[in-house]
C-alpha positions as a Markdown table, in Angstrom:
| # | Residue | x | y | z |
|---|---|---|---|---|
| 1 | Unk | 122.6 | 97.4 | -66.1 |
| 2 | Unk | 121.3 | 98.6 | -62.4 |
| 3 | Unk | 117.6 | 98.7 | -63.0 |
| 4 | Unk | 117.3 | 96.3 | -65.9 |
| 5 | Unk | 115.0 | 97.4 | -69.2 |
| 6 | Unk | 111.6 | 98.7 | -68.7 |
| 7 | Unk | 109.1 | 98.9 | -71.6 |
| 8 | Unk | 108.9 | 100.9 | -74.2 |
| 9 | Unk | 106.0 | 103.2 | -73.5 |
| 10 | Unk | 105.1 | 103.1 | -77.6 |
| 11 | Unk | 106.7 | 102.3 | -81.2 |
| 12 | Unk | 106.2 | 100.2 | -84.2 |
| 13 | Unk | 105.3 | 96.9 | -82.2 |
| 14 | Unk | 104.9 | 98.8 | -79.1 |
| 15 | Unk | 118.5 | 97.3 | -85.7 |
| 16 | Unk | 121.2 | 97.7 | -82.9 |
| 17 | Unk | 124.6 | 98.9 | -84.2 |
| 18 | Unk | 122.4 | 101.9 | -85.9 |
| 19 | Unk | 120.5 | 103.2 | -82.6 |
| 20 | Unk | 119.9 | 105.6 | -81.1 |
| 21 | Unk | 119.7 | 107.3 | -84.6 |
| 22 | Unk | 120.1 | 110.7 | -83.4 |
| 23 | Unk | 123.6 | 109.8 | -81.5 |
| 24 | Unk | 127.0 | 109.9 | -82.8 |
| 25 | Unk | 128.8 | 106.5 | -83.4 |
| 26 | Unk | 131.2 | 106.8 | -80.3 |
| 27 | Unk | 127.8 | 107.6 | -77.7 |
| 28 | Unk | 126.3 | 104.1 | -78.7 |
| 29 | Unk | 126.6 | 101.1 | -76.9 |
| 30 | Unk | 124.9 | 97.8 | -78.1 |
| 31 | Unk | 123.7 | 95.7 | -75.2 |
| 32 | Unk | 123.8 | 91.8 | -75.7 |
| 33 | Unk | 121.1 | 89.9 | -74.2 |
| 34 | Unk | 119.7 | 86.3 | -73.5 |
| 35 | Unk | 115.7 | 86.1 | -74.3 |
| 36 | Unk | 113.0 | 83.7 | -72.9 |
| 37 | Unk | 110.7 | 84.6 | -76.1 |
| 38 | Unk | 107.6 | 82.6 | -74.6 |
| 39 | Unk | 104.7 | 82.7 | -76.9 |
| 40 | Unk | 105.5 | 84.2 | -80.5 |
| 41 | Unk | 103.2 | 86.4 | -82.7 |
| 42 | Unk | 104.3 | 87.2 | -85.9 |
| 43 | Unk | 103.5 | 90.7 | -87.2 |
| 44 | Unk | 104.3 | 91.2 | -90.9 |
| 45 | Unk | 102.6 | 94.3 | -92.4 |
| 46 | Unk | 101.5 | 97.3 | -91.2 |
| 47 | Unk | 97.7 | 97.4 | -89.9 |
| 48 | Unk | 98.3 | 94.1 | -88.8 |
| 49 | Unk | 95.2 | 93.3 | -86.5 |
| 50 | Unk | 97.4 | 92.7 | -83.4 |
| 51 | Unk | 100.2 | 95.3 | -84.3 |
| 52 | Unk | 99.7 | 97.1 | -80.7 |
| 53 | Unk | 97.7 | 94.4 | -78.9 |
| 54 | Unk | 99.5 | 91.2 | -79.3 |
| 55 | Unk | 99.8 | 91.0 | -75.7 |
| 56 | Unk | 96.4 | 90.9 | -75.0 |
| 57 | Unk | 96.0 | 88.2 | -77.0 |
| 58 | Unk | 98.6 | 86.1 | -75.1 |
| 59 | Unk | 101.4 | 86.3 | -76.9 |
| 60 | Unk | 104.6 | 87.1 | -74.9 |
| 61 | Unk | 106.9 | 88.6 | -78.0 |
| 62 | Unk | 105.8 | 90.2 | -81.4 |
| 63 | Unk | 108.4 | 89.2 | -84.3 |
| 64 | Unk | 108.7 | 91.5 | -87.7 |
| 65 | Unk | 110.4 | 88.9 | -90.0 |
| 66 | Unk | 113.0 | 90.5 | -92.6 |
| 67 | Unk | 111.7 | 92.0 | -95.5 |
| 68 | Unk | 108.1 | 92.4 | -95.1 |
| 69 | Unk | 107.8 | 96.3 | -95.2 |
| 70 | Unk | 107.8 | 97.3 | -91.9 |
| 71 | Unk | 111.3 | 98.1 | -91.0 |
| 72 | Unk | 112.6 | 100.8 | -93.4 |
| 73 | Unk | 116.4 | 98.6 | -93.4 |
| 74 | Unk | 114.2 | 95.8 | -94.1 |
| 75 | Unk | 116.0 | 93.7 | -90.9 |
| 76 | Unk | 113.8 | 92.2 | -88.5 |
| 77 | Unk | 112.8 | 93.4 | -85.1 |
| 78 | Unk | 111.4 | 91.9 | -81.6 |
| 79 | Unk | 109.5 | 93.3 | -79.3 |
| 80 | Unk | 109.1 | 91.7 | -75.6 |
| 81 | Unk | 106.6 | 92.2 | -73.2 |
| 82 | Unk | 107.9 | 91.2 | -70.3 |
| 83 | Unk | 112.1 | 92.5 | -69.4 |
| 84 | Unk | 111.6 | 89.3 | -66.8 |
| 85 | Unk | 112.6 | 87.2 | -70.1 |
| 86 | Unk | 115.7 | 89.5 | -71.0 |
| 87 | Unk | 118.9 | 89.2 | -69.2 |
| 88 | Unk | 121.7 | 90.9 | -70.3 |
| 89 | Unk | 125.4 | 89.2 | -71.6 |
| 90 | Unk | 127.5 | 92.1 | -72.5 |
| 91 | Unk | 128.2 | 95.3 | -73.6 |
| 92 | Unk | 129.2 | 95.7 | -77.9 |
| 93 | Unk | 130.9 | 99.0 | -78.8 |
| 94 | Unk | 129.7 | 100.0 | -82.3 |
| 95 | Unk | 132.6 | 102.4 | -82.7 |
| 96 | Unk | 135.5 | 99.9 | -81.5 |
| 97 | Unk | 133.4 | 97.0 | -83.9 |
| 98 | Unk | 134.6 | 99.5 | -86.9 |
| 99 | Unk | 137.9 | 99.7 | -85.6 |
| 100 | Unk | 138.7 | 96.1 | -85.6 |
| 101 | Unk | 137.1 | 95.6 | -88.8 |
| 102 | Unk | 139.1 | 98.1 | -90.2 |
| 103 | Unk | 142.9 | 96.7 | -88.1 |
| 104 | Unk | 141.9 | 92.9 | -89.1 |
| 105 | Unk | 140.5 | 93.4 | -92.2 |
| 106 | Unk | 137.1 | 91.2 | -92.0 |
| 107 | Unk | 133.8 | 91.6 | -90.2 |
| 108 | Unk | 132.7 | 90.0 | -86.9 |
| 109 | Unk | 130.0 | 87.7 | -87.6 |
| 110 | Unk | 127.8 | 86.3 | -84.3 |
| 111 | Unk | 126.1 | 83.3 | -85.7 |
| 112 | Unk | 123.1 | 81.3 | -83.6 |
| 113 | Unk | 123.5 | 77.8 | -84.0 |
| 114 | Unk | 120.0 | 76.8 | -83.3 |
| 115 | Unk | 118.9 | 76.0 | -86.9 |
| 116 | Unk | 119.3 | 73.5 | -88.5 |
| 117 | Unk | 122.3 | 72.5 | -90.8 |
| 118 | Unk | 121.4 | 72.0 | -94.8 |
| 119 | Unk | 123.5 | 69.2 | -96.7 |
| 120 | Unk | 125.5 | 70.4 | -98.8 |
| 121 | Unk | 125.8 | 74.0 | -97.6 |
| 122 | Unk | 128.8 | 76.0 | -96.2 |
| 123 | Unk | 128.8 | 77.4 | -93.1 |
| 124 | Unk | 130.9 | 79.8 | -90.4 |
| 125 | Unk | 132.0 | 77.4 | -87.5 |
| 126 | Unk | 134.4 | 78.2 | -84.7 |
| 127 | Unk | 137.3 | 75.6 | -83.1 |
| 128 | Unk | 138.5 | 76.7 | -79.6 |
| 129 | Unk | 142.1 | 75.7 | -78.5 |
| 130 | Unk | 145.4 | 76.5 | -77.2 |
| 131 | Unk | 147.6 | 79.6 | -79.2 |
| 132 | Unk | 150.2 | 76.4 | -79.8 |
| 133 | Unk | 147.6 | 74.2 | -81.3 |
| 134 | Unk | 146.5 | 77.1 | -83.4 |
| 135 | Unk | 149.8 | 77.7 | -84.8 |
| 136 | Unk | 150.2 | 74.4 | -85.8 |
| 137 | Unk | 146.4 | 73.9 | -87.5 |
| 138 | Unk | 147.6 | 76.8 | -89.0 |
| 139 | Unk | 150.8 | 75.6 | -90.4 |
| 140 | Unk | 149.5 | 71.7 | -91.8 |
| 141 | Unk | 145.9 | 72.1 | -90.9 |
| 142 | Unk | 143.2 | 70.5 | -89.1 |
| 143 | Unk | 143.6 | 66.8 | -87.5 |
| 144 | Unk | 140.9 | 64.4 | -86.7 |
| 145 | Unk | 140.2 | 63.5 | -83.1 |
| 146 | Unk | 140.6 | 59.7 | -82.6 |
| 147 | Unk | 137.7 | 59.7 | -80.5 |
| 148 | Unk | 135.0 | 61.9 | -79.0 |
| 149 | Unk | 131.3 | 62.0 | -78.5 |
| 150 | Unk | 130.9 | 61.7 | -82.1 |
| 151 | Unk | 133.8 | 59.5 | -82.8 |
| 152 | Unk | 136.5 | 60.2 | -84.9 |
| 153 | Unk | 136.8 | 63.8 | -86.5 |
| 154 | Unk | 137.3 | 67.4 | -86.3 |
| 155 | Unk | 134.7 | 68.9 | -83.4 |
| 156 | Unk | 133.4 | 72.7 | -84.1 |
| 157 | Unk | 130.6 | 74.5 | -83.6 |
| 158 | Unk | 128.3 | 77.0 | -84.9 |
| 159 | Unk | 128.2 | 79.0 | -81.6 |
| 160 | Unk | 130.9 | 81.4 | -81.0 |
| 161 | Unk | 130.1 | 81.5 | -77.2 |
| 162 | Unk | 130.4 | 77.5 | -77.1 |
| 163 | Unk | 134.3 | 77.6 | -78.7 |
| 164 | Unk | 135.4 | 80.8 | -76.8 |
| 165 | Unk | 135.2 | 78.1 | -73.6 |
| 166 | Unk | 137.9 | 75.7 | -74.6 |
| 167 | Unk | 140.0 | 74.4 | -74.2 |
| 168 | Unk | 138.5 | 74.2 | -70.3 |
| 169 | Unk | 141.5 | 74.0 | -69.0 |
| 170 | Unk | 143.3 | 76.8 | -70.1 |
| 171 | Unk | 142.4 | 80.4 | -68.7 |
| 172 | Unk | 141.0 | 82.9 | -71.4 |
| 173 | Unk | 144.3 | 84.3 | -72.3 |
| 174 | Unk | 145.6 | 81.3 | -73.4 |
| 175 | Unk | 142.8 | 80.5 | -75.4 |
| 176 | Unk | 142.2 | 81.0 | -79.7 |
| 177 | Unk | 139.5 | 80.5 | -81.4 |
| 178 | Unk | 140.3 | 79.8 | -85.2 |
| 179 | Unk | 136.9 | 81.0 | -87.4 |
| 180 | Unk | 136.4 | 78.4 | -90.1 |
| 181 | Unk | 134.2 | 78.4 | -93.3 |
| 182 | Unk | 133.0 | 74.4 | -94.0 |
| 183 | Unk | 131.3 | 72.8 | -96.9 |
| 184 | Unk | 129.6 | 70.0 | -94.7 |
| 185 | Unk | 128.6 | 67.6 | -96.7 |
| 186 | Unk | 125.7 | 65.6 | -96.1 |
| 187 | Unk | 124.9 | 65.9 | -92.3 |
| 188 | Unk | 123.4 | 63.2 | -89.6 |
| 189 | Unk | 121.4 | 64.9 | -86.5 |
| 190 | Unk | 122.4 | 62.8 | -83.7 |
| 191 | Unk | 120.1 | 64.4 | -81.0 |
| 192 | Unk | 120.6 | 61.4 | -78.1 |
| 193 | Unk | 123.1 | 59.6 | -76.1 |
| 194 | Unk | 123.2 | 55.9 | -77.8 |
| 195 | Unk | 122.2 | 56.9 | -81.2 |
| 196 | Unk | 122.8 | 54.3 | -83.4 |
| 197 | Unk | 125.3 | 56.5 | -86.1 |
| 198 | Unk | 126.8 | 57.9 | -82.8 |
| 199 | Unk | 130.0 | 57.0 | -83.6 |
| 200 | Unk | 129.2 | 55.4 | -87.1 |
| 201 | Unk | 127.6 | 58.3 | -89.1 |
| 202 | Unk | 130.6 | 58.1 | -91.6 |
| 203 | Unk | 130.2 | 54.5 | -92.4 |
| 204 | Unk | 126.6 | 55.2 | -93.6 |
| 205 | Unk | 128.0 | 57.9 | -96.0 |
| 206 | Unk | 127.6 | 61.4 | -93.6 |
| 207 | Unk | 130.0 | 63.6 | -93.9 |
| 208 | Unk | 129.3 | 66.0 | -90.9 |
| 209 | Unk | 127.0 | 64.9 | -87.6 |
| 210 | Unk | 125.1 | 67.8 | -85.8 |
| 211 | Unk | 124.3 | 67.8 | -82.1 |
| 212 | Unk | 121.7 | 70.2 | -81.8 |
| 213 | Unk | 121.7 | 72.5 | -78.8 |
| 214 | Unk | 119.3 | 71.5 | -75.5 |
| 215 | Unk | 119.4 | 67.7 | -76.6 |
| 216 | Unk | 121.1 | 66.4 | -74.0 |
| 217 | Unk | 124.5 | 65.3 | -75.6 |
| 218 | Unk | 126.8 | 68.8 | -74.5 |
| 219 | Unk | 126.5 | 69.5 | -70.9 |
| 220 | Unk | 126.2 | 73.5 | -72.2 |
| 221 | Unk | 123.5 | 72.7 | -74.0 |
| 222 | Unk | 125.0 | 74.5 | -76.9 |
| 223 | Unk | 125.3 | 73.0 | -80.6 |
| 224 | Unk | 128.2 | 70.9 | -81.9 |
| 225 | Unk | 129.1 | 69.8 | -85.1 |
| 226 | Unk | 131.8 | 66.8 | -86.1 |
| 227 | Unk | 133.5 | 67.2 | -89.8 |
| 228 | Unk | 134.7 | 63.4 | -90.7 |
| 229 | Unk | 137.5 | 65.0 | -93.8 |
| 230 | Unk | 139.6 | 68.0 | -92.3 |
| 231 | Unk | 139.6 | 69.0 | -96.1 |
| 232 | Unk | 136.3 | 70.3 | -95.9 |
| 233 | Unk | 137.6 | 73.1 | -93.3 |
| 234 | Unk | 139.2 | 76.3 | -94.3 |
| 235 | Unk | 140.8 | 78.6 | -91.5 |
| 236 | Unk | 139.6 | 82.3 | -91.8 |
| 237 | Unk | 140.6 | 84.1 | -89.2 |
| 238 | Unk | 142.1 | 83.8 | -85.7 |
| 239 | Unk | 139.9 | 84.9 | -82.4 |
| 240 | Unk | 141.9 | 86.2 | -79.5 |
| 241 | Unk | 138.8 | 86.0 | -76.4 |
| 242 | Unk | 141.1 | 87.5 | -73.9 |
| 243 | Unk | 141.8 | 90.8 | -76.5 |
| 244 | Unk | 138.0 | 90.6 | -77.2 |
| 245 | Unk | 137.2 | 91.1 | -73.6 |
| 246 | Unk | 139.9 | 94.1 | -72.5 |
| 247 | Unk | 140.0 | 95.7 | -75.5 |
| 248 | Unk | 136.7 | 97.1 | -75.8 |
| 249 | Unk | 136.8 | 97.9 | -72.0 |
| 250 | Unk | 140.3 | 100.2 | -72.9 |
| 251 | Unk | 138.8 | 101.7 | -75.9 |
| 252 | Unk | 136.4 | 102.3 | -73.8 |
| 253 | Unk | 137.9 | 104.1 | -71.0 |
| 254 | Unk | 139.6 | 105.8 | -73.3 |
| 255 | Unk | 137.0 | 107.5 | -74.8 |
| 256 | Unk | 136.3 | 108.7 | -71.2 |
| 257 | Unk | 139.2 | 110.2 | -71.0 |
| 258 | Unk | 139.1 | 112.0 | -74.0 |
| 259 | Unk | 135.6 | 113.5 | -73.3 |
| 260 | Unk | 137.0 | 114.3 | -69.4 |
| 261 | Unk | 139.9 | 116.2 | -71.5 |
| 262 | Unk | 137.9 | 118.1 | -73.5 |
């Protein structure tokens, strides 16, 4: 956090809950980062001709895809040349992950939202609002909005950072996010201001529209999907950003003071 990262002087290319390997649970720390990938190599097999000098090359990051043999978990991996593209969100505690998953009963899923949606798929999505509105979506479920930037319908989105903001005039305390599974239907990109199904994608037989992120529609920048048929939404779990923020920190201290007692 005070010095930012600096390069890795070798490894595979030169899986984050797991490392460092050789440390127990409690001493890990996952760090949550932002990264300007640049140019993209792919390197999927071992003797690959630019395993170690992708760089030189011009390529700015070197990508193992899942799967293809050389990552013994078989996830994928990244490796970036330049720490100038990483910048660091937050802090993950692997141990106090286990704990929650253990008190609530289901696992934390972080989803990207930057792919696109497939018809007839169904899909985690997140709905940020007030602990009042909650209870009631809870109670008789989802409503459609009357109106919008989509028109009528329910407005979610596949990015969990995107929902944890609203409503934007609440502080975070006041704030729930309810984690929904959809079936969306068939699905219209509307990737402009004055599309022509902006507000009529239903008519033409779409079931869900998709703003994808950096088109210009969100001022964030961040995805956003609108469900016409509340039916198609089914409530999960409920997300408390204000506990997700103190929490960890507690557990956290805590564990200091443990190790400080001992």
């Amino acid at each position: 956090m005070a010095c930012g990262f600096q390069p890795s002087p070798n490894g595979m290319l030169s899986k984050a809950c797991r490392y460092p390997l050789d440390l127990p649970e409690h001493e890990r720390v996952v760090i949550r980062v932002k990264v300007n990938v640049g140019r993209v190599k792919k390197i999927d097999y071992q003797g690959h001709p630019m395993q170690k000098t992708w760089h030189a090359h011009g390529y700015d990051t070197a990508w193992c895809p899942p799967n293809c043999g050389m990552v013994s978990s078989g996830l994928e991996e990244d490796c970036v040349w330049d720490p100038c593209r990483v910048q660091i969100i937050d802090f993950i505690y692997p141990q106090f992950v286990r704990v929650y998953k253990m008190w609530n009963g289901n696992s934390l899923t972080f989803l990207q939202g930057d792919s696109n949606p497939v018809s007839g798929q169904v899909y985690t999505m997140y709905h940020g609002t007030s602990l009042e509105a909650a209870k009631r979506i809870r109670t008789s479920g989802f409503h459609q909005s009357v109106d919008g930037m989509l028109g009528r319908g329910v407005y979610l989105s596949r990015d969990l950072e995107k929902a944890r903001r609203y409503p934007l005039n609440l502080q975070a305390y006041q704030r729930v996010v309810l984690k929904v599974k959809v079936n969306v239907g068939r699905v219209k990109k509307i990737d402009c201001q004055g599309h022509p199904l902006q507000n009529t994608w239903h008519d033409h037989g779409y079931d869900t529209a998709w703003c994808p992120p950096n088109c210009g529609m969100v001022p964030s920048g961040l995805e956003e999907d609108c469900v016409w048929d509340p039916q198609r939404i089914q409530i999960i779990e409920m997300i408390y950003p204000f506990l997700e923020f103190f929490l960890p920190l507690l557990f956290f201290l805590l564990l200091i003071l443990i190790e400080i007692l001992t």
